[in-house]
N, C-alpha and C positions, 0 to 999 in steps of 0.2 A: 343643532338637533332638527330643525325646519321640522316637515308633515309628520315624519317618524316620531316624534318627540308628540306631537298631539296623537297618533295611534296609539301609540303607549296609555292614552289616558280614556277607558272606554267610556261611552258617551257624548263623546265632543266633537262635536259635526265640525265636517270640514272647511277649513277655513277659503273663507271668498277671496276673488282673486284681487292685489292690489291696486290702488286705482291711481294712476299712470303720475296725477296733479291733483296734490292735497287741498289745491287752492280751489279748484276747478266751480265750485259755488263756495264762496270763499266769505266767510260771516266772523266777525270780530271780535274781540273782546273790549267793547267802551269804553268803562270804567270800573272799576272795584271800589270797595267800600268793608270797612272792619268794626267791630263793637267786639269790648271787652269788658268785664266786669270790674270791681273796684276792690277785690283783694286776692293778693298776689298768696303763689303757694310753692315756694319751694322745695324741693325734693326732702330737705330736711327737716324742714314746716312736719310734712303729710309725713314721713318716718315718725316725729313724736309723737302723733296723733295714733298712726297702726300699730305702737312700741303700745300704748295708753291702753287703747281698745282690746287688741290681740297680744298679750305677753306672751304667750306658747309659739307666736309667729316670728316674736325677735329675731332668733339667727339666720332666718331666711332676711334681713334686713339692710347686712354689710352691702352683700356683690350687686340688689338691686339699687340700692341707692347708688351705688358707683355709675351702675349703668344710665340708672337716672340724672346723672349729674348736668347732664347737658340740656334737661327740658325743663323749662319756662311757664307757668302758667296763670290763671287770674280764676279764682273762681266767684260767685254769686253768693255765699256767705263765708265767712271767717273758717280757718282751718280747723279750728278747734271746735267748732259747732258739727265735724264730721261725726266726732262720736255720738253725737245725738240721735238719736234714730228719726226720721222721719214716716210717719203713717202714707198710704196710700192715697188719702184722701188729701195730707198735707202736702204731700209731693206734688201733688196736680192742681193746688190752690198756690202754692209759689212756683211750678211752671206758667200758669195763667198769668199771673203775673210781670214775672222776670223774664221772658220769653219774648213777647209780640216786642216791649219794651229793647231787648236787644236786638229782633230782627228787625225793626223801624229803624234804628241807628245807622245800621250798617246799610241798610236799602238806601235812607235818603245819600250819604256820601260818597254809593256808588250812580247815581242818579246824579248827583250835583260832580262828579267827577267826570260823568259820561254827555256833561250838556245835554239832560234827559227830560222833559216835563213828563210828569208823569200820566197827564193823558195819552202820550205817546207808546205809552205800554202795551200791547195786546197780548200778552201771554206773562202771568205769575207762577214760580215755578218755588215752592218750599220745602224742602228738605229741612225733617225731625225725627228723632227718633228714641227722645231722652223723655218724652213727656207728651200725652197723649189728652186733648181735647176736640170737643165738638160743639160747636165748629170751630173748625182749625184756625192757626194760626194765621192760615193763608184769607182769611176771611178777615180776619180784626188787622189786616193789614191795609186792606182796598180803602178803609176810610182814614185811616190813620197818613196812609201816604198819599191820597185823593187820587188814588188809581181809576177806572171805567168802571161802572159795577159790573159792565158785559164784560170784561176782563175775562179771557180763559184761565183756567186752577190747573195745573197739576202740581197736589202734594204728592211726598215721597216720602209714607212715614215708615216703611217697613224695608229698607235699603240699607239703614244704618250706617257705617263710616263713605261707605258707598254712596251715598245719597244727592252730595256734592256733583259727583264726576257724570252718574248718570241721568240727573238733573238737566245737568250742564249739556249733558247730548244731546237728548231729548228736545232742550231749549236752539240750541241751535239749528236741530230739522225744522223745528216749528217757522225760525226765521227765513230759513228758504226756501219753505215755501208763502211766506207773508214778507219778503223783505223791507213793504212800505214800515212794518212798525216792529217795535223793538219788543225785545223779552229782558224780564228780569228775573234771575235767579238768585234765590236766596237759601241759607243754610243756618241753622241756630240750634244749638245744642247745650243743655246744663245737665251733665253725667253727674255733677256733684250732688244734685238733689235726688239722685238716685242710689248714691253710696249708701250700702249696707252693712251699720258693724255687727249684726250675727253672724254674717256669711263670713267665714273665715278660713273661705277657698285660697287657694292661691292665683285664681285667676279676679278673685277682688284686691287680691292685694296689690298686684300687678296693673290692674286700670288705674287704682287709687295713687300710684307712683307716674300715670303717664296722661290721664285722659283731664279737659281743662273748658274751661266753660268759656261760649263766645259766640258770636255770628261773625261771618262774613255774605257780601253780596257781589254780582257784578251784572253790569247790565250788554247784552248781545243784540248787535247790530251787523247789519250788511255792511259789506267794507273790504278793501284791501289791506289798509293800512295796521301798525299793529298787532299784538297780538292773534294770529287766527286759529280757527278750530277749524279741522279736516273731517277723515274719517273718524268715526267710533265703532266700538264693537263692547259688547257684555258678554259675558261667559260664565255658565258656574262650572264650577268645579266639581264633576262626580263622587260620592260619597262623601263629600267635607260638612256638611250640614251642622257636625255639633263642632266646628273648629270655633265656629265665631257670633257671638247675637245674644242674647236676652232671653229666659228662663223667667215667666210668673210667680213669683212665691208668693205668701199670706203677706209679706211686708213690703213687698212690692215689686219693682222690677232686678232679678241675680243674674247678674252680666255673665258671660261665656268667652272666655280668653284663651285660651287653649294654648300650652306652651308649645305642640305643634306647628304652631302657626309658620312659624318663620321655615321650617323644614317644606310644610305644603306648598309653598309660595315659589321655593326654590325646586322644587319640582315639577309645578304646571306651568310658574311663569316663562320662560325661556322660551317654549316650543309654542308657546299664543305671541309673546311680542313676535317673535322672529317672522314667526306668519301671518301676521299683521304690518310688519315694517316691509316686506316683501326681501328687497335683495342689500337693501341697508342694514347693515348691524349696528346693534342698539350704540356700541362705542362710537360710531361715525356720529351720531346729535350730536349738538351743541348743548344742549339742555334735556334733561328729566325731571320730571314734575310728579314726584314719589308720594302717594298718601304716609304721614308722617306718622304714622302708628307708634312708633317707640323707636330706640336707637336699635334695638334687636333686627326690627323688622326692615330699616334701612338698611340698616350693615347685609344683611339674609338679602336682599331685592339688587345691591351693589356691586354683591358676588357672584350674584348666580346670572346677572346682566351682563358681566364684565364693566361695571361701569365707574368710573374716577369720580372723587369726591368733588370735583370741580362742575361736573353735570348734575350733578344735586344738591348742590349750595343751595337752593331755595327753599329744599324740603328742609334740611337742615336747620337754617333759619327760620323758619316758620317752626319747628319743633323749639329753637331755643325762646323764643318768645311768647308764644301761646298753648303751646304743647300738641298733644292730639284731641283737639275739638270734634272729632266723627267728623259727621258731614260738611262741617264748614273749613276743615283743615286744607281741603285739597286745592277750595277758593282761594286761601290763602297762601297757597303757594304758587298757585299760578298769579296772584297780584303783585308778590312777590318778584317772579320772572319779568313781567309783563312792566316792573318798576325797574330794573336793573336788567337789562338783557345780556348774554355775555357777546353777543356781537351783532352789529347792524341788521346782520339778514341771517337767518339761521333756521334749522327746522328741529323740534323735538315732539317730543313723548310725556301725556299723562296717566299717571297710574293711580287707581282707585281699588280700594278694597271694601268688600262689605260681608255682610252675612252671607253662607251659602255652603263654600267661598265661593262670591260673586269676585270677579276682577271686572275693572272696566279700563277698557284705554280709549284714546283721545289723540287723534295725531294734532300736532302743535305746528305753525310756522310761524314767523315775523320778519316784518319791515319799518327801520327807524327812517 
């Protein structure tokens, strides 16, 4: 499709030209680091619970637990406490709590994974978008991990699944032009404490089947070696605004899932990778680093890429284990990569979704 395939889509300025060496200010990925919470939720767990809450919803219940069958998750209270409702003000009293507590976990292991002190930090970068205080998370972390207090902030609370990828670009510009000191990027999300059982859309039914509470972290350095980060680029997507994100209601935050989603994706993403990768097609990677939205959205992203289940083993696995975390799921699939490469020297591609539809990519390469 290359430039034609973006004409097609009004709105979406033209894409810049390829830049010759993805390495060419070439900045690392360190160390990662994960936190997860302490009970597990399987697809048939969370079925009893929306069979419980929603009876008129049952027969919508077979084909997606089928399709759920493959995701993994851990959430921040017992499955059966979903039917409970939680108030607005309770929601943001056990984010305050269970929040900084997960994002400190996963920051210190990628810190201790990355041989990082953390005076060495000059840039904190946190990604949220499940629970909203002031001040931030990114605040009650600088003493928690004995960060600088001059430490630069940028959170990213309004990114949503997104938040991760364009986190993570962000933080890497910042490294080159500061290579003496390192950034750490962090993501931490509990969608559970947002579950609503009045709302009895099918786009809750559908996060309630996919979405899973956790942080991950990683920390960015200048470097050859390893994992690196290239170019990036963000785009929204013209007209897609209600496909994806968070609606205020009186009980607090009604998620927006749009069954859409996978049909949009496979129509804008093709003609942004292609002209973004420039004369490489996406099958030539060695790896894809898929935001793990659900198995719908993999399978939609795998098609319309051309791409083999062997270049996205990572998203994959990150979906069977912790599920779709939002923001921290993408961390997690690039730790993933970054722990099992599928070969010594290789180049790939990350893809991030968010609100919008934002897409974000990330060119990838490594050296073992």
């Amino acid at each position: 499709m290359g430039l034609s395939s973006l004409r097609a889509l009004p709105g979406l300025a033209a894409p810049q030209p390829a830049v010759p060496d993805a390495a060419s200010s070439p900045v690392r990925l360190a160390g990662f680091g994960s936190a997860a919470p302490g009970h597990p939720a399987g697809p048939e767990e969370v079925a009893s619970v929306v069979a419980a809450v929603w009876p008129g919803l049952a027969r919508h219940l077979g084909p997606l637990i089928d399709q759920s069958a493959c995701v993994g998750r851990r959430l921040v209270r017992p499955p059966s406490e979903l039917a409970t409702p939680l108030t607005p003000a309770a929601q943001t009293a056990a984010y305050r709590r269970v929040a900084p507590a997960l994002a400190e976990e996963a920051a210190t292991r990628a810190l201790t994974a990355a041989g990082i002190a953390p005076e060495e930090v000059g840039l904190l970068v946190l990604a949220s978008c499940t629970g909203f205080v002031l001040p931030g998370v990114d605040v009650m972390l600088i003493p928690r991990l004995g960060l600088r207090a001059e430490v630069v902030r940028m959170p990213f609370t309004v990114f949503g699944c997104g938040g991760g990828a364009a986190g993570l670009a962000r933080a890497c510009d910042w490294v080159r032009g500061q290579p003496e000191q390192a950034a750490l990027v962090v993501a931490v999300e509990v969608p559970s404490l947002t579950f609503r059982p009045d709302d009895t859309s099918v786009d809750n039914l559908l996060s309630a089947l996919v979405f899973g509470d956790g942080a991950a972290a990683v920390v960015v350095t200048a470097g050859e070696w390893g994992l690196r980060i290239g170019r990036s680029r963000s785009v929204v997507v013209p007209d897609t605004a209600n496909a994806l994100g968070y609606q205020l209601a009186d009980s607090g935050l009604q998620v927006v899932l749009s069954q859409r989603l996978p049909r949009l994706l496979a129509q804008a993403l093709p003609g942004l990778v292609r002209a973004f990768l420039g004369e490489r097609p996406p099958a030539a990677l060695e790896a894809v680093a898929v935001h793990p939205g659900g198995p719908r959205i993999l399978e939609a992203v795998e098609r319309c890429l051309g791409l083999s289940r062997d270049q996205t083993v990572a998203s994959w696995a990150t979906l069977q284990s912790v599920g779709n975390t939002s923001s921290a799921a993408i961390l997690s699939v690039l730790g993933e990569l970054a722990g099992s490469p599928p070969s010594p020297r290789g180049r790939g591609l990350a893809i991030g979704f968010g609100p919008g539809l934002s897409i974000e990519l990330l060119e990838l390469a490594w050296q073992c």
